[in-house]
GUFITOR-591021 format. One record per residue (C-alpha): residue in one letter; x, y, z; chain. Coordinates in pm, 1 decimal. Last residue first. Layout:
BEGIN
type = A | c1 = X | c2 = Y | c3 = Z | mol = A
...
This chain:
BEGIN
type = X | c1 = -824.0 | c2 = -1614.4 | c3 = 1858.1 | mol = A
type = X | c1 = -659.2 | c2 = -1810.1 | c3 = 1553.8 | mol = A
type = X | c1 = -770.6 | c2 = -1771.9 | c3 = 1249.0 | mol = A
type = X | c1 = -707.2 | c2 = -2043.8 | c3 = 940.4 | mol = A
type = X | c1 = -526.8 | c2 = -1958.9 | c3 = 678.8 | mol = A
type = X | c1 = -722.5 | c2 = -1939.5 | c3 = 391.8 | mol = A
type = X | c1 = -709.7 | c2 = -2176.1 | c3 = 60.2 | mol = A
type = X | c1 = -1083.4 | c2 = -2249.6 | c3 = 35.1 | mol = A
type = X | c1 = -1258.4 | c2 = -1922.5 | c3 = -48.4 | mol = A
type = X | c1 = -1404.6 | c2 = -2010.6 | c3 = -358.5 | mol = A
type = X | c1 = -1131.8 | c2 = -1672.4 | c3 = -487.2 | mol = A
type = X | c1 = -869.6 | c2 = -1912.2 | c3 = -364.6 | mol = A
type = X | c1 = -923.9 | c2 = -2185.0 | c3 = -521.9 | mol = A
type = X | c1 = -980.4 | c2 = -2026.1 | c3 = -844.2 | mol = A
type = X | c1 = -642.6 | c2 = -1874.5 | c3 = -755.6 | mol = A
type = X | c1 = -481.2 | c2 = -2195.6 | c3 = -691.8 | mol = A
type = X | c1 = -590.3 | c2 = -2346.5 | c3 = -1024.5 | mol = A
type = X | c1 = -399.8 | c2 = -2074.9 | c3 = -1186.2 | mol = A
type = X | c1 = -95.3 | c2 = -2138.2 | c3 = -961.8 | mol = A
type = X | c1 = -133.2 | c2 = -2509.1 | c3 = -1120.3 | mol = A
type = X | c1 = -120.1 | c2 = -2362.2 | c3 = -1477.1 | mol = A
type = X | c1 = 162.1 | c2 = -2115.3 | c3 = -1392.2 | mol = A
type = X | c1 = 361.1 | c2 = -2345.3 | c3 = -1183.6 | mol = A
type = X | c1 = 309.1 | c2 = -2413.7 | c3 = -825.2 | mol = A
type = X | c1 = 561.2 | c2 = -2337.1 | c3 = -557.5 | mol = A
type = X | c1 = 415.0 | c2 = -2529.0 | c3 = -234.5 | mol = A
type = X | c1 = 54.2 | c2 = -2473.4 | c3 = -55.7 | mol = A
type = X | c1 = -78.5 | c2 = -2316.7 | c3 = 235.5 | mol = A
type = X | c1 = 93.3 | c2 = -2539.0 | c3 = 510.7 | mol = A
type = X | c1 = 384.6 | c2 = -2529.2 | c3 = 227.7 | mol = A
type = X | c1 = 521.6 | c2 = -2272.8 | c3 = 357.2 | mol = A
type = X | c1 = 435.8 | c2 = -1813.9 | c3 = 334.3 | mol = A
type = X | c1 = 327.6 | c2 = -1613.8 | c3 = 608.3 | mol = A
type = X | c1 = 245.7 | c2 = -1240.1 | c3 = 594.0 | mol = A
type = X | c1 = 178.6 | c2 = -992.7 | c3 = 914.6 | mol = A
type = X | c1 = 361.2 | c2 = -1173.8 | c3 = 1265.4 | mol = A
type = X | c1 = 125.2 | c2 = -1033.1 | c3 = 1526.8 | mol = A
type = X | c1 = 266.7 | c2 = -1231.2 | c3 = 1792.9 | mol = A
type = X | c1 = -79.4 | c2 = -1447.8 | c3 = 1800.7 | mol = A
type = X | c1 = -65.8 | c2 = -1484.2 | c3 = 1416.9 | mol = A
type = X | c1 = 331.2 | c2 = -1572.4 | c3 = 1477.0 | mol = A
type = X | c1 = 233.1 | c2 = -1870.8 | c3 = 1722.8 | mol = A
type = X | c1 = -82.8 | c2 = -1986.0 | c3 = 1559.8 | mol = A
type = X | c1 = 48.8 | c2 = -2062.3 | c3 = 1220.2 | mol = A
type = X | c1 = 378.7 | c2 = -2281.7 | c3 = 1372.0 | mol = A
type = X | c1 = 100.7 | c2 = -2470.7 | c3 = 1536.0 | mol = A
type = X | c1 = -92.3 | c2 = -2496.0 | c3 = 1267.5 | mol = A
type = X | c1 = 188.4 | c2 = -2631.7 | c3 = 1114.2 | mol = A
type = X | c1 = 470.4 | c2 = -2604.5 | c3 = 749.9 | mol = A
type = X | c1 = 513.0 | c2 = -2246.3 | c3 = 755.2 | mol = A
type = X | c1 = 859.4 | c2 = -2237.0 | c3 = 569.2 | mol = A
type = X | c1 = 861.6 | c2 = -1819.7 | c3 = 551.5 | mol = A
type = X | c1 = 713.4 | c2 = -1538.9 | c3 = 790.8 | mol = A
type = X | c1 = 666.7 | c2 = -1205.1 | c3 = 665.9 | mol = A
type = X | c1 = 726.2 | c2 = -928.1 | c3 = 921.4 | mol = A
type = X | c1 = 596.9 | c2 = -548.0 | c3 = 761.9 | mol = A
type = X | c1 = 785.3 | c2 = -237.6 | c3 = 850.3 | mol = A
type = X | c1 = 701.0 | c2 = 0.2 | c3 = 1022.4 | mol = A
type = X | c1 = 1070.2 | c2 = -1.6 | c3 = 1225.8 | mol = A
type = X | c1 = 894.2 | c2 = -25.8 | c3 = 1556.5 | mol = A
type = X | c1 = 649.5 | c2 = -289.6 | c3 = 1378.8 | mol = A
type = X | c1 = 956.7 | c2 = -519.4 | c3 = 1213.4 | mol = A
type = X | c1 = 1158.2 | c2 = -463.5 | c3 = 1544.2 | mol = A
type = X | c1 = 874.5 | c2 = -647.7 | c3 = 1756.9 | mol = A
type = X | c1 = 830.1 | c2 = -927.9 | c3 = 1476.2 | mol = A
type = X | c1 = 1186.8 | c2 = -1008.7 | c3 = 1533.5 | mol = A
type = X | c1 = 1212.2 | c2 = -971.7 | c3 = 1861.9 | mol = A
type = X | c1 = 924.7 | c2 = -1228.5 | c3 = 1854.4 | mol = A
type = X | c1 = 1121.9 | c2 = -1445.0 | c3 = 1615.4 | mol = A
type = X | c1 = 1441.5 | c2 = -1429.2 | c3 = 1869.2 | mol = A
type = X | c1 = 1203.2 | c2 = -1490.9 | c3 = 2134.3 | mol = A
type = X | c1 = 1010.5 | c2 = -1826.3 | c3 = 1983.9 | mol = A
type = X | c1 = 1378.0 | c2 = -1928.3 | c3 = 1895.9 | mol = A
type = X | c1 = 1535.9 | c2 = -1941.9 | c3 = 2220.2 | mol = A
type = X | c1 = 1210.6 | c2 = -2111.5 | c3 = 2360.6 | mol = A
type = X | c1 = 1172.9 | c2 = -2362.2 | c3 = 2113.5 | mol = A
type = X | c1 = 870.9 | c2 = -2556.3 | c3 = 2106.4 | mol = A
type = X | c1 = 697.4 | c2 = -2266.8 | c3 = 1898.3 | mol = A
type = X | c1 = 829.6 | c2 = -2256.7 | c3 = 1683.0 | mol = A
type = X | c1 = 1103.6 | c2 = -2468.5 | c3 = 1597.4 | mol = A
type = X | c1 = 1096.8 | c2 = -2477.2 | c3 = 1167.3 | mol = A
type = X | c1 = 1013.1 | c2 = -2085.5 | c3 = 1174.7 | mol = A
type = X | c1 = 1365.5 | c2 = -2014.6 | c3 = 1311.2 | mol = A
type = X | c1 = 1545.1 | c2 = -2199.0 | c3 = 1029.3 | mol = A
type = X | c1 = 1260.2 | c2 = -2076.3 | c3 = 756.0 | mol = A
type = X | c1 = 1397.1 | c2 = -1697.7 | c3 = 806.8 | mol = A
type = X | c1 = 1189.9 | c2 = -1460.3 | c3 = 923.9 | mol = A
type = X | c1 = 1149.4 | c2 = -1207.2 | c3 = 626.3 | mol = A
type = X | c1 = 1153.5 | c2 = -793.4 | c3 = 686.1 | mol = A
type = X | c1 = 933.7 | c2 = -593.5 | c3 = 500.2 | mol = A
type = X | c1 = 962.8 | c2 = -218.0 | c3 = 343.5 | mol = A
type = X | c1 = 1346.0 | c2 = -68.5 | c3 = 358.8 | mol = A
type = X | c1 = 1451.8 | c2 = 235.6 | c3 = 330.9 | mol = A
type = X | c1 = 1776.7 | c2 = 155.2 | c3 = 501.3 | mol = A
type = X | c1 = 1855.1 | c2 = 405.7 | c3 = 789.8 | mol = A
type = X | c1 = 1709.3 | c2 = 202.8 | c3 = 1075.4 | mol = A
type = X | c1 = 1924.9 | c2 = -89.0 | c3 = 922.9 | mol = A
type = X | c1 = 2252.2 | c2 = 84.1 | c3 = 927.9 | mol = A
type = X | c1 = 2245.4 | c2 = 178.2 | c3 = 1327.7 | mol = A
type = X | c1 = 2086.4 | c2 = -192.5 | c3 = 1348.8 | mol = A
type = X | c1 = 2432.2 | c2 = -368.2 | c3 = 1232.4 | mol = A
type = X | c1 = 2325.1 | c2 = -669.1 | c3 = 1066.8 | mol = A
type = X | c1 = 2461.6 | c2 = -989.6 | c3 = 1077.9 | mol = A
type = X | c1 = 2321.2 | c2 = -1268.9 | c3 = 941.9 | mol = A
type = X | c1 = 2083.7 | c2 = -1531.1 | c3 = 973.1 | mol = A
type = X | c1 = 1850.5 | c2 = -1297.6 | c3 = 1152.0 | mol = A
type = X | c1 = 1666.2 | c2 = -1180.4 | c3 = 846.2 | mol = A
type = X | c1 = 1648.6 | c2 = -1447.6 | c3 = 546.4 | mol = A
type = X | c1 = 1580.1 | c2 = -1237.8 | c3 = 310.2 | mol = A
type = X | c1 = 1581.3 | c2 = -848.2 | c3 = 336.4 | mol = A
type = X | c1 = 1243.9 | c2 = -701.3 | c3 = 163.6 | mol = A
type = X | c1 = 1215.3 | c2 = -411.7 | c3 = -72.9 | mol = A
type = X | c1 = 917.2 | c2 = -279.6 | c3 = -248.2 | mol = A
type = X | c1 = 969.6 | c2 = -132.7 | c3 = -612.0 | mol = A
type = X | c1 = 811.1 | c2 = 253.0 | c3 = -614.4 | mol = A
type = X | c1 = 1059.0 | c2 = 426.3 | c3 = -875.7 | mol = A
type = X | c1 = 1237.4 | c2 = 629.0 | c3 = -567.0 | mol = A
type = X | c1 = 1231.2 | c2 = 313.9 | c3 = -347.6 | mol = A
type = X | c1 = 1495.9 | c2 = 141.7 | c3 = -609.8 | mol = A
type = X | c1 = 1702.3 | c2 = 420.7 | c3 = -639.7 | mol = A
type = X | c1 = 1685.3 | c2 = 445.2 | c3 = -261.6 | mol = A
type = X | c1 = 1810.1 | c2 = 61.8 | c3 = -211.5 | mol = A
type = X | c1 = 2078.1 | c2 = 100.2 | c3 = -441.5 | mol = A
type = X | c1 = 2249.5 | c2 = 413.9 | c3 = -276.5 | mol = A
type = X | c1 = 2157.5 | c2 = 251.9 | c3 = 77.6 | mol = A
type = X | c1 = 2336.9 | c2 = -67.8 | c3 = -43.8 | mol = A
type = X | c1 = 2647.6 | c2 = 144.9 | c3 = -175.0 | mol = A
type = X | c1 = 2665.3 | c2 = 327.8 | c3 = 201.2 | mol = A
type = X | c1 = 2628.3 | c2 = -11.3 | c3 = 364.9 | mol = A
type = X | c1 = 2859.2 | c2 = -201.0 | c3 = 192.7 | mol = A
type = X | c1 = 2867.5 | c2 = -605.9 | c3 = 311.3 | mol = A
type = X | c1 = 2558.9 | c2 = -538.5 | c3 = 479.0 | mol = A
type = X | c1 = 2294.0 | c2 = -550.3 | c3 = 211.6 | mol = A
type = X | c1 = 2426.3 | c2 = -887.1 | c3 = 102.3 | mol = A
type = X | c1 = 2468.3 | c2 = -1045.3 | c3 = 454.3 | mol = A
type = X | c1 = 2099.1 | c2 = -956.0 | c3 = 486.6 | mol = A
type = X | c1 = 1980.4 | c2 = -1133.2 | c3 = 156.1 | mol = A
type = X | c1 = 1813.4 | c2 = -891.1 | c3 = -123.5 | mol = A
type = X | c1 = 1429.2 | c2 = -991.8 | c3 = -222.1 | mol = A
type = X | c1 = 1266.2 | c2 = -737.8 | c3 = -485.0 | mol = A
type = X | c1 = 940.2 | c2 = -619.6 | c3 = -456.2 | mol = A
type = X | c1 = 718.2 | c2 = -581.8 | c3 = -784.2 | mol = A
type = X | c1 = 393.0 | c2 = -437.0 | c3 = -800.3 | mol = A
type = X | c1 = 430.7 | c2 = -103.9 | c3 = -705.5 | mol = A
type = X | c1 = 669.2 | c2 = -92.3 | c3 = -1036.3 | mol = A
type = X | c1 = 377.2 | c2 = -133.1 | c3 = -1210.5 | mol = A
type = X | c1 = 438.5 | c2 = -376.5 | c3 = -1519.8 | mol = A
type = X | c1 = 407.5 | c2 = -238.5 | c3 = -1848.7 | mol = A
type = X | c1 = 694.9 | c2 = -577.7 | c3 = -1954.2 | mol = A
type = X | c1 = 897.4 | c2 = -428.3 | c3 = -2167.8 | mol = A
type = X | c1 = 946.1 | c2 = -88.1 | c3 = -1930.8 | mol = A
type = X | c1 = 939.2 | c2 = -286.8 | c3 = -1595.1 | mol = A
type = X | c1 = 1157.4 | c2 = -512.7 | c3 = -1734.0 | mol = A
type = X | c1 = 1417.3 | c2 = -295.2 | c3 = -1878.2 | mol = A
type = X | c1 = 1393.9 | c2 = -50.6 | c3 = -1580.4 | mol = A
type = X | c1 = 1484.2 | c2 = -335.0 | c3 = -1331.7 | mol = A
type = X | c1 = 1777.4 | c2 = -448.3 | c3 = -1535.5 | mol = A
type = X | c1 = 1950.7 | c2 = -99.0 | c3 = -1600.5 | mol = A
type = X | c1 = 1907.9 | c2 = -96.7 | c3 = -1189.0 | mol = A
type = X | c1 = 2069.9 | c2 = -377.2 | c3 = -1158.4 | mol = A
type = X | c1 = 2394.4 | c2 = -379.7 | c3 = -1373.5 | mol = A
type = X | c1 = 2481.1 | c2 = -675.8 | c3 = -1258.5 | mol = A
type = X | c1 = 2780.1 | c2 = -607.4 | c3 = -1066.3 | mol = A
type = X | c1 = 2710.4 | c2 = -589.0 | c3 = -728.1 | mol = A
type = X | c1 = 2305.6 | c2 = -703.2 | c3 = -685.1 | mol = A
type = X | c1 = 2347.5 | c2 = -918.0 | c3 = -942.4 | mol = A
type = X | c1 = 2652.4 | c2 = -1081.2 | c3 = -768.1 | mol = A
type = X | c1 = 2438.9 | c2 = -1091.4 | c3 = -455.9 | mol = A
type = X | c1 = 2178.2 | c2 = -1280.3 | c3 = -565.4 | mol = A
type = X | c1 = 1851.8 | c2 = -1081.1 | c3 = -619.4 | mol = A
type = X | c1 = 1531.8 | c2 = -1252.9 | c3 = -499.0 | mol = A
type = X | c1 = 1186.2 | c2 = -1166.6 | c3 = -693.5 | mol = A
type = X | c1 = 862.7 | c2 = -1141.2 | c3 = -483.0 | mol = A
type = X | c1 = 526.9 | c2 = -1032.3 | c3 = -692.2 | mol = A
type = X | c1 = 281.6 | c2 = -803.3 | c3 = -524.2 | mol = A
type = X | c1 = -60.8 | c2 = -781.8 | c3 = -454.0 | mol = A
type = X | c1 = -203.0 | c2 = -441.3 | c3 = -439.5 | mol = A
type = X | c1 = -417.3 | c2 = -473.7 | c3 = -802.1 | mol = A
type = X | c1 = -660.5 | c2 = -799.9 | c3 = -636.7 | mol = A
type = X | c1 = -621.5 | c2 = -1130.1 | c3 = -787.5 | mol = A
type = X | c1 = -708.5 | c2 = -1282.2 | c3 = -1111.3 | mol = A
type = X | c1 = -752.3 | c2 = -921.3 | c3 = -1305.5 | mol = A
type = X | c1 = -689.8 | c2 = -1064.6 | c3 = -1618.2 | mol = A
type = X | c1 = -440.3 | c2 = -736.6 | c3 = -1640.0 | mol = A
type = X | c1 = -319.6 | c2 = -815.2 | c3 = -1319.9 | mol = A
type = X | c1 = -203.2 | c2 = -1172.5 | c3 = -1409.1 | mol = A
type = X | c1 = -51.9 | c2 = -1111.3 | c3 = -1756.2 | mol = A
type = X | c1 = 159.9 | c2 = -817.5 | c3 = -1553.7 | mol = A
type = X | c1 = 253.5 | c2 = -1067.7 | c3 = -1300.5 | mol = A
type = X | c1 = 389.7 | c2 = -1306.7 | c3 = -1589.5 | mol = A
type = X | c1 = 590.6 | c2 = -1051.8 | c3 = -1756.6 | mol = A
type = X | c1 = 753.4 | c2 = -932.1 | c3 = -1428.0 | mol = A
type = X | c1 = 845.8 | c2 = -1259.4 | c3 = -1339.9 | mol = A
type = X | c1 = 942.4 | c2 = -1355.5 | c3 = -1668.7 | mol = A
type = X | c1 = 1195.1 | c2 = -1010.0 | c3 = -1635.9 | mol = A
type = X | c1 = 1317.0 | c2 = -1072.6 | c3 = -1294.6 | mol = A
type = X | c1 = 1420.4 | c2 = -1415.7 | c3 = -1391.2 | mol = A
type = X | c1 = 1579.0 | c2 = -1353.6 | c3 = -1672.0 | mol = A
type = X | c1 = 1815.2 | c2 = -1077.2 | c3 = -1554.8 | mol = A
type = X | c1 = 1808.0 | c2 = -1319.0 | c3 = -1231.5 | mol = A
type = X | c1 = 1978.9 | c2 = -1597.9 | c3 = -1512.1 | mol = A
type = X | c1 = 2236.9 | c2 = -1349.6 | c3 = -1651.0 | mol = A
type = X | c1 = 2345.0 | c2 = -1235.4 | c3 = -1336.6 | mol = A
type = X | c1 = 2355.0 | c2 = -1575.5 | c3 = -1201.1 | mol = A
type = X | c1 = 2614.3 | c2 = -1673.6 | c3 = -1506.9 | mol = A
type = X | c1 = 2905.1 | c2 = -1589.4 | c3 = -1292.7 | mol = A
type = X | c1 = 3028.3 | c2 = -1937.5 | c3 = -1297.8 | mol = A
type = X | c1 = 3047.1 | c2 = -1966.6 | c3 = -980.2 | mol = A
type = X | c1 = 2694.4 | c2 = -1814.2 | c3 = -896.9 | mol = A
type = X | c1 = 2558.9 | c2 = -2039.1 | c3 = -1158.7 | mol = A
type = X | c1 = 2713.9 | c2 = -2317.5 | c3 = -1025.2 | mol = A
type = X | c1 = 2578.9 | c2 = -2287.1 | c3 = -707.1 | mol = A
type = X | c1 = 2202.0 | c2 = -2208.2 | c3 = -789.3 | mol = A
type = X | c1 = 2216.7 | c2 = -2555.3 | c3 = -977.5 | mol = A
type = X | c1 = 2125.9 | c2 = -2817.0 | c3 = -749.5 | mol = A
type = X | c1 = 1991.3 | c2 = -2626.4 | c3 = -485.9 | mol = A
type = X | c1 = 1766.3 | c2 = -2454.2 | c3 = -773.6 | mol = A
type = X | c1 = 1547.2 | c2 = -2789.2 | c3 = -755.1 | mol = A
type = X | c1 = 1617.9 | c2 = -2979.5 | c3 = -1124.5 | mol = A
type = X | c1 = 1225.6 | c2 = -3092.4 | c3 = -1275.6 | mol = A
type = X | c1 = 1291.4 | c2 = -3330.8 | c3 = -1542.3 | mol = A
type = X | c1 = 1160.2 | c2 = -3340.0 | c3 = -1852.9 | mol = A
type = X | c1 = 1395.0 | c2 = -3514.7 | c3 = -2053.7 | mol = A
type = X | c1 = 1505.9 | c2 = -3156.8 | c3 = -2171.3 | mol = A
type = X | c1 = 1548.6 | c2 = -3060.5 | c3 = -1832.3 | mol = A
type = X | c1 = 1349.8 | c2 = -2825.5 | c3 = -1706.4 | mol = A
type = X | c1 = 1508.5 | c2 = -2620.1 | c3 = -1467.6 | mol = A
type = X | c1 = 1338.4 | c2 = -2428.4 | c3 = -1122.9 | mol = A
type = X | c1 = 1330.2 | c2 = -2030.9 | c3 = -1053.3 | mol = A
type = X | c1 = 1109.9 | c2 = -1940.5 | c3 = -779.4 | mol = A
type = X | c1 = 922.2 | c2 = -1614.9 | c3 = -807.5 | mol = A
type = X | c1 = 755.0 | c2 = -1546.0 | c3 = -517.2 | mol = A
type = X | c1 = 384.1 | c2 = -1438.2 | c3 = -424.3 | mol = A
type = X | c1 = 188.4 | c2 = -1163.5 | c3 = -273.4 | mol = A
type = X | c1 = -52.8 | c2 = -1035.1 | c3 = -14.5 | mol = A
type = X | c1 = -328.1 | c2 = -1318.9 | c3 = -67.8 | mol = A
type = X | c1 = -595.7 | c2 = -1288.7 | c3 = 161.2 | mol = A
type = X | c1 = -638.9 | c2 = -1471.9 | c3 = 487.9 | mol = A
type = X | c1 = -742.8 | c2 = -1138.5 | c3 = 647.1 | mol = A
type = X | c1 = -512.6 | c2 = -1084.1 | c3 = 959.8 | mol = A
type = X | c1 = -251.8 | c2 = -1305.9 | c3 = 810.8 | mol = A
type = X | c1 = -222.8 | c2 = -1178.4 | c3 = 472.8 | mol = A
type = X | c1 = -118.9 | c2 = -1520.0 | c3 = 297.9 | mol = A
type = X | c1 = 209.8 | c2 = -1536.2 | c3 = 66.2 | mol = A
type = X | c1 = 195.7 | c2 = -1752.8 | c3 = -252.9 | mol = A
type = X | c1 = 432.0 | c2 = -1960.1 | c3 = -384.6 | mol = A
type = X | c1 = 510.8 | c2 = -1947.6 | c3 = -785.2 | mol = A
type = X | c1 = 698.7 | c2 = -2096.3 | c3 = -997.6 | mol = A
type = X | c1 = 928.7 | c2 = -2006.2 | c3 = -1256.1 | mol = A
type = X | c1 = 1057.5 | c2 = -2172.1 | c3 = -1526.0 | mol = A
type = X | c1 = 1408.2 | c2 = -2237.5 | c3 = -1674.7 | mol = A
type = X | c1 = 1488.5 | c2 = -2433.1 | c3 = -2008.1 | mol = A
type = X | c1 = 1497.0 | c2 = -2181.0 | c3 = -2257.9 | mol = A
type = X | c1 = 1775.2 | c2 = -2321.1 | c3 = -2451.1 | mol = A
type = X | c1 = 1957.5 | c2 = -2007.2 | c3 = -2406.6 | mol = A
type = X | c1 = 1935.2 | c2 = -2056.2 | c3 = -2040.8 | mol = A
């Protein structure tokens, strides 16, 4: 970290009613100084141990709020789309979030409509009062915010109707057997089902098929997100992407 040897990349998150882009996430990957590229499963871990996470998502939020404010202000995508930032749970305890937030959003000019922040479900439900408390600071400046990995945990739906909360995302487990599996085809449909009695937007994650693509477009599943669009990129090859994009030739493709 003090080396500066952490980058983000980006994956971007397809609108799937229009095929535009709705947002993109911040992934955090290390570059080792023989130029190495570590996946955060290698490191994520320690850093949570260690206690260090808080340090590293303070960084993290703040170079993704830089780099989104670069973006907008060359005007390469459209001013509604949003940048994704997960918050581990330690940061979301003891980190001092809110101190954090306002930091970047104040250093960086970013919008704070522009920013949605990622918070797991078995972090949210750990302390329901003190996660509604965080939650509605963060709603009160404008910052969008999503629970990760939804069904993986355990929520408690009296809480979650009170939460003001803006998107739910399916996570990659249930996406990777749709739509062969029946168990899972109606979990993600109860999913998508409680996302629009809730209005709240369902954002699919670890699209990989067409298949998996035509299932939650025909069960009115809003965002998707997997590598059947593309991977994380970095800056210069999420650049590339865009110009892509604006030709028209990274849409997902509609299914009647």
């Amino acid at each position: 970290l003090e080396n500066g040897e952490f980058e983000l990349h980006y994956q971007p998150q397809l609108n799937l009613k229009s095929g535009a882009l709705s947002g993109i996430e911040a992934l955090v990957r290390w570059r080792t100084p023989d130029g190495d590229l570590i996946p955060p499963g290698q490191f994520i871990a320690t850093a949570e141990e260690s206690g260090l996470i808080v340090e590293l998502g303070e960084w993290i939020l703040a170079e993704a709020c830089r780099q989104m404010q670069c973006w907008l202000a060359e005007r390469r995508f459209a001013p509604n789309v949003l940048v994704s930032v997960n918050i581990s749970a330690k940061q979301f305890d003891k980190g001092n979030l809110m101190k954090q937030l306002d930091r970047a959003l104040d250093d960086t000019g970013l919008s704070p409509h522009n920013l949605e922040l990622e918070i797991t479900e078995s972090t949210m439900m750990r302390s329901a009062d003190r996660t509604g408390r965080v939650l509605q600071a963060l709603r009160s400046r404008g910052v969008k915010v999503a629970i990760d990995d939804f069904g993986t945990g355990y929520s408690s739906l009296s809480h979650l109707k009170l939460l003001p909360l803006t998107k739910l995302k399916i996570d990659k487990s249930f996406v990777a057997d749709l739509p062969d599996d029946p168990n899972v085809t109606s979990i993600t449909r109860a999913i998508i089902l409680l996302g629009q009695s809730l209005s709240l937007e369902t954002l699919a994650e670890g699209v990989e098929t067409s298949e998996q693509l035509a299932f939650l477009q025909r069960e009115g599943c809003d965002i998707a997100q997997g590598f059947l669009f593309s991977k994380p990129l970095n800056v210069a090859q999420f650049e590339d992407y865009l110009s892509d994009a604006i030709a028209g030739g990274v849409r997902p493709r509609r299914v009647s």
